[in-house]
C-alpha positions as CSV (number, residue, x, y, z in Angstrom):
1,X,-49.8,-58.4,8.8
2,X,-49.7,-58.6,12.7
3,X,-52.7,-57.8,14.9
4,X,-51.8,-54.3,17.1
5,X,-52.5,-55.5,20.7
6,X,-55.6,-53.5,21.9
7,X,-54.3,-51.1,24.4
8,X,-57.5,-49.5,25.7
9,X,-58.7,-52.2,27.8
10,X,-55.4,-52.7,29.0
11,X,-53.8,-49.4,29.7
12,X,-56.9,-46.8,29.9
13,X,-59.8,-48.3,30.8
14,X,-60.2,-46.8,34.1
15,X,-63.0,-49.6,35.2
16,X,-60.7,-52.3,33.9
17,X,-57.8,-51.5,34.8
18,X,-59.3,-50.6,38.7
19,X,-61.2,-53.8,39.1
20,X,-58.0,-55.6,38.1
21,X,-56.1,-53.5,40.5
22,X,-58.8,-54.6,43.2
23,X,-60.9,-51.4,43.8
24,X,-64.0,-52.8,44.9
25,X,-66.0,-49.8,43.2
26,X,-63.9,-50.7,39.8
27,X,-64.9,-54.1,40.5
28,X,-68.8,-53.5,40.9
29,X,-68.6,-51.6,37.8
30,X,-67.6,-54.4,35.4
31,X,-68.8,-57.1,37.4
32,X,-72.4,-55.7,36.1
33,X,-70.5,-54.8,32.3
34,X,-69.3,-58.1,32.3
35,X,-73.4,-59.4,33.2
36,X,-75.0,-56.6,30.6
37,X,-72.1,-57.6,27.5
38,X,-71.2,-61.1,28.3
39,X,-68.4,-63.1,29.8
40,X,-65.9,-60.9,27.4
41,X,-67.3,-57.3,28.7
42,X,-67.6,-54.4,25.8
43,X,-65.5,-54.3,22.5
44,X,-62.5,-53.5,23.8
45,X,-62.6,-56.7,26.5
46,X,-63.7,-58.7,23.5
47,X,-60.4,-57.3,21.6
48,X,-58.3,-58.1,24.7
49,X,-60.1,-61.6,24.8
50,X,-59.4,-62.4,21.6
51,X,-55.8,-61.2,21.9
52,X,-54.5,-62.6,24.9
53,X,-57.2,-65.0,25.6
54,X,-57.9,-63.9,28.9
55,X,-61.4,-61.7,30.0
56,X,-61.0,-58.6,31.1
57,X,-61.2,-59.2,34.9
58,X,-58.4,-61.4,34.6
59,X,-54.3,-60.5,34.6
60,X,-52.4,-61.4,31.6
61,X,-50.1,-64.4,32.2
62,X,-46.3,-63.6,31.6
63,X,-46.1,-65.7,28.6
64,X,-49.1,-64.6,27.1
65,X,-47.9,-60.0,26.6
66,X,-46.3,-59.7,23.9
C-alpha cells in the first residue's frame, strides 16, 4: 500500500504555508515551532519531512510532489 501525502502541512497550515509564502509574522511563528518541536516542526512537518524530505520551512523541489 502507498503512503497518502500529508496534506495539512502543505495545504492548510496557515503558519506553514504563510512563512513559506514569506509573511514575516507566519515566519516568527514557526521559526519558534520549529525551536520548541525540532528541526522537523509538529507532527504534521514531521509527516511532510518524512514524505518529501524537506522541513517545513522549505518549498518542495519539482521532482520531489508527487
Amino acid at each position: 500500500m502507498t503512503e497518502k501525502a500529508p496534506v495539512f502541512c502543505e495545504k492548510y497550515c496557515i503558519v506553514c504555508r504563510g512563512a513559506r509564502a514569506g509573511n514575516p509574522i507566519c515566519k516568527a511563528i514557526q521559526n519558534l515551532e520549529l525551536k520548541i518541536f525540532g528541526k522537523e516542526g509538529c507532527i504534521w512537518g514531521k509527516a511532510r519531512t518524512r514524505y518529501y524530505g524537506v522541513t517545513p520551512d522549505e518549498e518542495i523541489p519539482p521532482e520531489k510532489k508527487k
